[in-house]
LUMBA-526878 format. One record per residue (C-alpha): y, x negated, z negated. Coordinates in steps of 0.2 Angstrom, whole numbers. Example, Ala and Ser with C-alpha at 12.3 -4.5 7.8 and 13.67 -1.06 7.14 Angstrom:
2
y x z
-22 -62 -39;
-5 -68 -36;
***
This chain:
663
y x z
-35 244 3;
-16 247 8;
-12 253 24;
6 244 31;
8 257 44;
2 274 50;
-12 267 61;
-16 250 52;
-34 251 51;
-35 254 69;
-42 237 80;
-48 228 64;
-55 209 67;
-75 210 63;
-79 196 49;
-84 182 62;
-70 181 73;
-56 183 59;
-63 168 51;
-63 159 68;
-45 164 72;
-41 158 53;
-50 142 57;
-39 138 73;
-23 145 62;
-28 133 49;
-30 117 60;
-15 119 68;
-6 121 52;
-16 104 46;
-8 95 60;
7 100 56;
5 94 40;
-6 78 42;
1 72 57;
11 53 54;
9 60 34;
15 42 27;
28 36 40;
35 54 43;
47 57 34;
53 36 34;
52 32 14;
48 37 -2;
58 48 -15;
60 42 -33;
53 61 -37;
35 56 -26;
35 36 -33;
37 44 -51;
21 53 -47;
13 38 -40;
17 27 -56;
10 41 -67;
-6 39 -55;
-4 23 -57;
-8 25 -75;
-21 37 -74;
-32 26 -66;
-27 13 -78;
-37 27 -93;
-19 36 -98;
-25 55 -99;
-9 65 -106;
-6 84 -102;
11 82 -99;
21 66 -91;
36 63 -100;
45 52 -87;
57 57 -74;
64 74 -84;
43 79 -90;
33 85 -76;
17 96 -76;
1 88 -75;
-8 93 -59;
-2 85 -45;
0 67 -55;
-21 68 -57;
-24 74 -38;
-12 61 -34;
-21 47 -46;
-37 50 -35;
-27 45 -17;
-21 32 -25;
-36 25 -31;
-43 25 -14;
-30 22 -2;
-19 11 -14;
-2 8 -18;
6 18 0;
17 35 3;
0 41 14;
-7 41 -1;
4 47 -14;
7 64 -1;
-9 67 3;
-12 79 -9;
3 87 -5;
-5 90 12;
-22 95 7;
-13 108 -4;
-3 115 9;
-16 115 23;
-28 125 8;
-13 138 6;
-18 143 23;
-35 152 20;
-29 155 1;
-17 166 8;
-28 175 21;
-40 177 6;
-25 189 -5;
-19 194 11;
-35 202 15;
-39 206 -3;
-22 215 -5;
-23 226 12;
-34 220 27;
-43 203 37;
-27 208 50;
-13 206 37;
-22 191 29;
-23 183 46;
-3 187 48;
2 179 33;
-10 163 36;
-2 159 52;
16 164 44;
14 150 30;
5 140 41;
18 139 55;
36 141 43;
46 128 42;
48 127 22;
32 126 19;
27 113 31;
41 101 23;
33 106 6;
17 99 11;
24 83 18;
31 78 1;
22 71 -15;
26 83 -27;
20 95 -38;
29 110 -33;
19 115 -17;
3 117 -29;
9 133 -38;
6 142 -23;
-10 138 -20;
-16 140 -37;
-7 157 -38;
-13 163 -24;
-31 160 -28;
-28 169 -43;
-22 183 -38;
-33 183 -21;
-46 182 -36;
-40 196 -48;
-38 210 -32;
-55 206 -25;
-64 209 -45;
-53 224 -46;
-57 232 -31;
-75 228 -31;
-74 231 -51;
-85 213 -55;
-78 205 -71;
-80 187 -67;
-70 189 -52;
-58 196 -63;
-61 182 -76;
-59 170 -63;
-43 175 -56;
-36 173 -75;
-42 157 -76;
-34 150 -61;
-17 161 -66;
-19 150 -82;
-21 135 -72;
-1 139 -64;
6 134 -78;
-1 115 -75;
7 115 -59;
26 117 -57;
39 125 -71;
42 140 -59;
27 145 -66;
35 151 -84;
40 167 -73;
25 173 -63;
22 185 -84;
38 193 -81;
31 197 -62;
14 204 -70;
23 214 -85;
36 220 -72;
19 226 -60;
10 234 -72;
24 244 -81;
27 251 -63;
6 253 -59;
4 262 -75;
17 274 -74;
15 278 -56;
-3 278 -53;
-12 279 -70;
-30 282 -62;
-29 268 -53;
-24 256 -66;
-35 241 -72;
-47 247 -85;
-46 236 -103;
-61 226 -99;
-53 220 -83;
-36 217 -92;
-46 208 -105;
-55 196 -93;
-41 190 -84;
-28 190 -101;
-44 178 -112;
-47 169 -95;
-30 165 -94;
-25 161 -113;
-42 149 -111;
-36 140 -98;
-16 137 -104;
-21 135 -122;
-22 115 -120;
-3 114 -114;
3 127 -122;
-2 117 -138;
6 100 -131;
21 112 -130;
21 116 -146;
21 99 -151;
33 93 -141;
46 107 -136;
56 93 -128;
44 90 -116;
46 107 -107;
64 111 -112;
73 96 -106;
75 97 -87;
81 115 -88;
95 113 -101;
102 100 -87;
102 112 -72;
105 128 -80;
117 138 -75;
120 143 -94;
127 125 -98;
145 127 -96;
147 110 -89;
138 117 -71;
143 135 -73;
163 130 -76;
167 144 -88;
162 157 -73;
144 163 -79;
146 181 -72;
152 175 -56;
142 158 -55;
126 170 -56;
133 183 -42;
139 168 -32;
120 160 -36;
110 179 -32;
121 182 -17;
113 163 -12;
96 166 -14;
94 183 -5;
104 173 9;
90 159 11;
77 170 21;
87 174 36;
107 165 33;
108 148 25;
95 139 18;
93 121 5;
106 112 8;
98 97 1;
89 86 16;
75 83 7;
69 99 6;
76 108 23;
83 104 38;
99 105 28;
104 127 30;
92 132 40;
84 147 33;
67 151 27;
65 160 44;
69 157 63;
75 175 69;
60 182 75;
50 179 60;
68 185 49;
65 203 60;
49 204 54;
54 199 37;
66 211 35;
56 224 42;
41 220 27;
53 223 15;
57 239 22;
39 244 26;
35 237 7;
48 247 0;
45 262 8;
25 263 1;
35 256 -15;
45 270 -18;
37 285 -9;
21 282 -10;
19 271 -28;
7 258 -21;
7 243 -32;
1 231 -18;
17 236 -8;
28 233 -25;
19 215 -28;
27 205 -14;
43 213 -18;
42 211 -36;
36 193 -35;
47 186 -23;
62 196 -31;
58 189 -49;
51 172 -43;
71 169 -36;
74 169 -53;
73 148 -56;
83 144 -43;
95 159 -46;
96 154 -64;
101 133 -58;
113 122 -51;
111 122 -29;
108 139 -25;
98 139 -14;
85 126 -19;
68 125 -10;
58 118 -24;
62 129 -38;
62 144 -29;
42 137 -21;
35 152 -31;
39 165 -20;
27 158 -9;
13 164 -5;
20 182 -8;
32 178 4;
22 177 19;
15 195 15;
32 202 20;
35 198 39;
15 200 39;
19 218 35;
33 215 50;
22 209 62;
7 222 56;
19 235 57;
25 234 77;
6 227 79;
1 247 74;
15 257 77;
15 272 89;
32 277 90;
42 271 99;
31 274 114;
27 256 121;
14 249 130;
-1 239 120;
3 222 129;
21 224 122;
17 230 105;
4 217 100;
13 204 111;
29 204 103;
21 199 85;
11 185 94;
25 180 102;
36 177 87;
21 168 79;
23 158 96;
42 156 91;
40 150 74;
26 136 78;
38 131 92;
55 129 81;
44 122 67;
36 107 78;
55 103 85;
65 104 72;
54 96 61;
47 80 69;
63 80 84;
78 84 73;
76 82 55;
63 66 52;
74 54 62;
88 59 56;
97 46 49;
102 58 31;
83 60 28;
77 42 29;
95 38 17;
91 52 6;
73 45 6;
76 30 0;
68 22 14;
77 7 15;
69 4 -3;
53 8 3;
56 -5 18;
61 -20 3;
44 -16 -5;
33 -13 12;
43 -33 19;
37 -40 3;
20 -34 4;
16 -41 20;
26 -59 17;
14 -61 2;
-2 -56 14;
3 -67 26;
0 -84 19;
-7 -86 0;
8 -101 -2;
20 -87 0;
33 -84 -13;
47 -72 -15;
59 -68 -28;
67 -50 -30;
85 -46 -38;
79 -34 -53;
92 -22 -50;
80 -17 -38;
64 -15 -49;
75 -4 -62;
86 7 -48;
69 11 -38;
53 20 -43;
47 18 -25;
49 -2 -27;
39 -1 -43;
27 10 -37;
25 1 -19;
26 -16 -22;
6 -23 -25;
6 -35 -41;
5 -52 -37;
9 -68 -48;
18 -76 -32;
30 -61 -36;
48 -62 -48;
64 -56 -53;
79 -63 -56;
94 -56 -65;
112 -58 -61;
121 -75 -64;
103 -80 -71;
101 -98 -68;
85 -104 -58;
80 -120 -49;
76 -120 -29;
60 -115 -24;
50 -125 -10;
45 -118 7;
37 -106 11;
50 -93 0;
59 -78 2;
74 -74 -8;
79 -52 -9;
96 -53 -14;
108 -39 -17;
121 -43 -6;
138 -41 -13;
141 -46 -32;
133 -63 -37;
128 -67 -19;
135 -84 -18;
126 -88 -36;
107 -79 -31;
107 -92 -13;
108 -107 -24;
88 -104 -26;
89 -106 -8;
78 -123 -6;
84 -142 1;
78 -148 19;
72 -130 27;
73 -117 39;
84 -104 32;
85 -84 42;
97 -73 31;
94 -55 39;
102 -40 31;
92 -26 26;
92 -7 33;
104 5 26;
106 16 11;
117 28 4;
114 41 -12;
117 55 -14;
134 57 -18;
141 43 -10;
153 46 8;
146 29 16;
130 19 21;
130 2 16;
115 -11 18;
104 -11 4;
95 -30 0;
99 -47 10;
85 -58 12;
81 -75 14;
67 -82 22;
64 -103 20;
51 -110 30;
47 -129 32;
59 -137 46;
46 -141 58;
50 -152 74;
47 -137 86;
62 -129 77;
73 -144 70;
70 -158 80;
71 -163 97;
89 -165 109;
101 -153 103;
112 -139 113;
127 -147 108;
134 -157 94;
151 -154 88;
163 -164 81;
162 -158 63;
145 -163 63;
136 -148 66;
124 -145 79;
115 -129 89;
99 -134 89;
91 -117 99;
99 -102 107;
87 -87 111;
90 -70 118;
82 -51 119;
87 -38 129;
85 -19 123;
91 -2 128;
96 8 119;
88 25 114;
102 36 124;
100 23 140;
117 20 142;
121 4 134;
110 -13 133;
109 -22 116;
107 -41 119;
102 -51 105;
107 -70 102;
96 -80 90;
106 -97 85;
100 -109 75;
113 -122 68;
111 -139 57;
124 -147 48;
125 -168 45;
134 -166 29;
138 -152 16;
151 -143 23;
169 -136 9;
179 -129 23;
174 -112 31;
169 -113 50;
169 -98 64;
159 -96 78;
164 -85 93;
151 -78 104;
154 -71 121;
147 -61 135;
154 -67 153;
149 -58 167;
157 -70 179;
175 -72 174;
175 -56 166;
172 -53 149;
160 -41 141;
161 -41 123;
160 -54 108;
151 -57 92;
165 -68 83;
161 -71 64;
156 -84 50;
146 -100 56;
130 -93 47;
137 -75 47;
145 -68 32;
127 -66 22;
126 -87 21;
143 -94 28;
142 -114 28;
149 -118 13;
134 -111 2;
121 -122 14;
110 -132 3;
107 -151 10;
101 -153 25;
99 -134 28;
94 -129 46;
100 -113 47;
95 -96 62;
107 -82 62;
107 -68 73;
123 -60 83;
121 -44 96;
132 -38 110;
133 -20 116;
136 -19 134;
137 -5 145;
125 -1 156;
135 -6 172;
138 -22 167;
122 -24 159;
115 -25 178;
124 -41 183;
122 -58 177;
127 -62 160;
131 -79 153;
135 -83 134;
148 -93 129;
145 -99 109;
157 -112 101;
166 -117 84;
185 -114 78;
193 -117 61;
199 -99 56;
215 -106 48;
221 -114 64;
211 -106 75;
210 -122 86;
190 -125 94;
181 -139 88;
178 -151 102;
160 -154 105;
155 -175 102;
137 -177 109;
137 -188 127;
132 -173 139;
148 -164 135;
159 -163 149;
180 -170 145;
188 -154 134;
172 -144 135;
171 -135 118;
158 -120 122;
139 -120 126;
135 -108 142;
117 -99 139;
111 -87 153;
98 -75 145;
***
């Protein structure tokens, strides 16, 4: 057992009670974890929907070791994820429940190498340090492999300390096995050897005595070798398999490095030590983009392990105190060596190591006795930061970064919203029909993945000819090349709603932009077409129905009110035709919704025969004048003359060209 301070034995929690405060650590950490799982964050990577096709196909009896899609990905998250799947269907909940179940079992696995490495105490410091950190709270709401490396390696190595020090072989033997098992999980796991030869070169020469004995070494080396042989030889099968993905983010390819490998890698190491307490992932779907590994009271305790582990390091050559120093150090390495310094997922290794070093922190001021403070401060000030870090984790988690509008665009949720719409159109009514643009199906795993087979589903391609399909139909149209060709399958004689989807934007691209367009065609019934219309104009087109909503908006100071029009035209129309739409408050005006009659997703001229058409058009208004009455005024112009089209049905009133509504 290592000491991490001079009195660290001293206040020990009995067996009972430590498991019961790691049972309250670990359910708090679960609804962290668990809590709104398939709507938090909004949308689903291509990286998870990947997964979720592979699961897909290892339901369907495909059993490879290694999935070649999507850069080659190891094996053991796919499988966990193909059980979910199987029960939960084709959804993000189920594609990232394992994630969660990992992450939530990292919690006791780490109190288990805690507690094997030094004491119960440290343990239950580093269960609630993982369970309460922001990284890996993120890593565990997102469906992929890279959050199960630490669980695996800290079983293993929880495993290996505990057979040490009790000297029982299967232990030892079981540890290897589950070390073996790393290299299924997550390609950070092709450095954890150069972490155990570092450690044992250091244990040998500093404290011979205590170093393993050959039966121990053997057991954990033939456990290990047993339990990698299988992938190792689909490696040597298929070297492309486990090669690929690196040589396109290595900082050895000239084309990332730029010709500066020497400074690239101090530029890269100078990164990575700065992710613990300065700047974090940039990258929004792994981090609250720079914030670091730590808030600043868990980053004191941090930096206060590494100088308690260096110190029992250096003067006192205890390997236990080397190993989260020489792990985290060495496990830097794949993220170090890669394009995006510093990158949460490849540098996952470090974890659960990690936690061991603010544990040693927090242990440290738990036990120290000089300088001379009082006991309420000394053990309140660790629990207090453990307070701190749950507290900053749970805002700027679920407050600041899932609603942000960069994490639902960098999870494609708007993609995820095209699949989820389509879904539930088809449930609703088994005459249901929709046709997709197949850009879609071939830019977007999560549409793939998400969308449930059905035969009432197509595809279209670009310019493809296709004849009208009858009512009930829903046409998914990318909405800016071939737009005006795609409608044409846009049915005679029906109730036509264009509404334009949510927005998107890649990664490398400055702007948002709407993603899909549908169109929904219903059958005209009387309720909606028939029946005295609100006016008639002159050209032959008639408003039919005007509807209004009122909303606040989420800051409270400005009103958003929605008019739903729905128009009809006598004949086909060639000439473009504008409506202007206008909030009057009194003789004063508010603000105006001006735009193409059928808005500029279905303007008039593309209108099939006899088309009833609903468009929707929103007014902001501030909140003062939100209070007062508000009538809307809606009419017709030609946008080439700008002159109104007079209205020609009897109520009219002489020159009256608008239609009043009061909402």
């Amino acid at each position: 057992m290592i000491a991490s301070g001079p009195n660290a034995q001293s206040g020990q929690p009995r067996p009972l009670p430590a498991l019961a405060l790691l049972a309250l650590i670990t359910v708090v950490g679960a609804a962290l974890r668990f809590y709104q799982l398939g709507a938090t964050p909004r949308g689903l990577y291509q990286d998870e929907a990947f997964n979720g096709l592979d699961a897909l196909g290892v339901i369907a009896g495909d059993r490879p070791l290694y999935f070649p899609a999507n850069n080659g990905r190891e094996p053991a998250y796919i499988y966990l994820a193909s059980l979910s799947v199987a029960a939960l269907g084709r959804t993000p909940l189920a594609e990232r429940l394992p994630a969660a179940v990992i992450g939530t079992l990292l919690i006791p696995a780490v109190y288990a190498l805690g507690t094997a490495l030094y004491h119960r105490r440290l343990g239950l410091w580093a269960a609630a340090v993982v369970a309460f950190t922001f990284w890996p709270v993120a890593l565990s709401r997102l469906g992929l492999r890279a959050g199960a490396l630490p669980l695996v390696a800290a079983l293993a190595l929880a495993c290996a300390a505990h057979g040490y020090r009790r000297n029982k072989l299967r232990w030892v033997a079981l540890g290897g096995a589950l070390y073996g098992l790393t290299f299924y999980t997550y390609l950070a796991s092709r450095f954890t050897p150069v972490v155990l030869l570092a450690l044992a070169i250091l244990w040998y020469s500093a404290r011979r005595p205590t170093f393993p004995n050959r039966g121990q070494i053997a057991a954990f080396a033939l456990a290990a070798a047993l339990a990698v042989a299988p992938l190792a030889l689909t490696a040597l099968r298929y070297p492309e398999l486990l090669t690929g993905r690196v040589g396109q983010v290595s900082v050895l390819n000239p084309a990332i490095n730029g010709g500066r490998l020497v400074g690239t890698l101090l530029n890269n190491t100078l990164a990575a030590l700065g992710l613990f307490n300065w700047r974090g992932d940039d990258i929004a779907r792994h981090n609250l983009p720079g914030r670091p590994a730590f808030d600043p009271a868990l980053g004191l305790a941090f930096l206060l392990g590494v100088g308690v582990a260096g110190r029992g390091a250096l003067k006192h050559r205890r390997a236990a105190l080397a190993l989260p120093l020489l792990w985290v150090g060495i496990m830097l390495l794949p993220t170090i060596l890669a394009e995006d310094t510093p990158h949460f997922l490849r540098a996952v290794g470090v974890w659960p190591l990690l936690a061991v070093l603010p544990a040693l922190g927090l242990d440290a001021v738990w036990t120290m006795l000089w300088p001379p403070i009082g006991p309420v401060l000394r053990r309140g000030l660790p629990l207090a930061a453990l307070a701190v870090a749950l507290a900053l984790t749970t805002r700027d988690y679920f407050l600041v970064y899932a609603p942000a509008a960069d994490t639902s665009y960098l999870f494609q949720a708007a993609a995820t919203e095209l699949a989820e719409q389509t879904n539930t159109y088809l449930a609703g009514d088994p005459a249901r029909r929709v046709i997709v643009d197949r850009r879609y199906w071939d830019s977007f795993a999560s549409v793939r993945f998400l969308l449930a087979p059905s035969d009432r589903l197509s595809w279209y391609t670009e310019g493809e000819p296709g004849a009208p399909s009858a009512t009930p139909f829903r046409l998914v149209a990318w909405p800016y090349l071939g737009l005006e060709t795609a409608v044409q399958r846009l049915p005679e004689r029906a109730l036509i709603t264009p509404e334009r989807g949510p927005l998107h934007r890649d990664d490398l691209q400055p702007e948002p932009y709407a993603l899909y367009t549908t169109y929904t065609a219903e059958p005209c019934a009387p309720a909606t077409c028939g029946g005295p219309a609100l006016a008639v104009f002159a050209n032959g087109i008639a408003l039919l129905r005007a509807e209004t909503a009122r909303a606040n908006a989420s800051a409270g100071l400005t009103e958003t009110l929605t008019l739903m029009l729905t128009w009809s035209a006598a004949a086909s129309l060639t000439a473009p035709v504008q409506v202007y739409a206008q909030a009057w408050a009194g003789a004063t005006p508010l603000a105006q919704a001006d735009g193409p009659l059928g808005t500029e997703l279905f303007p008039s001229q593309w209108w099939p025969r006899e088309a009833v058409v609903r468009e929707q058009r929103k007014f902001v208004l501030q909140l003062e004048a939100a209070q007062v009455p508000v009538t809307l005024r809606v009419g017709l112009y030609d946008p080439i003359t700008l002159d109104r089209v007079p209205r020609a049905d009897p109520a009219a009133e002489a020159g009256q060209t608008d239609v009043a509504i009061a909402p």
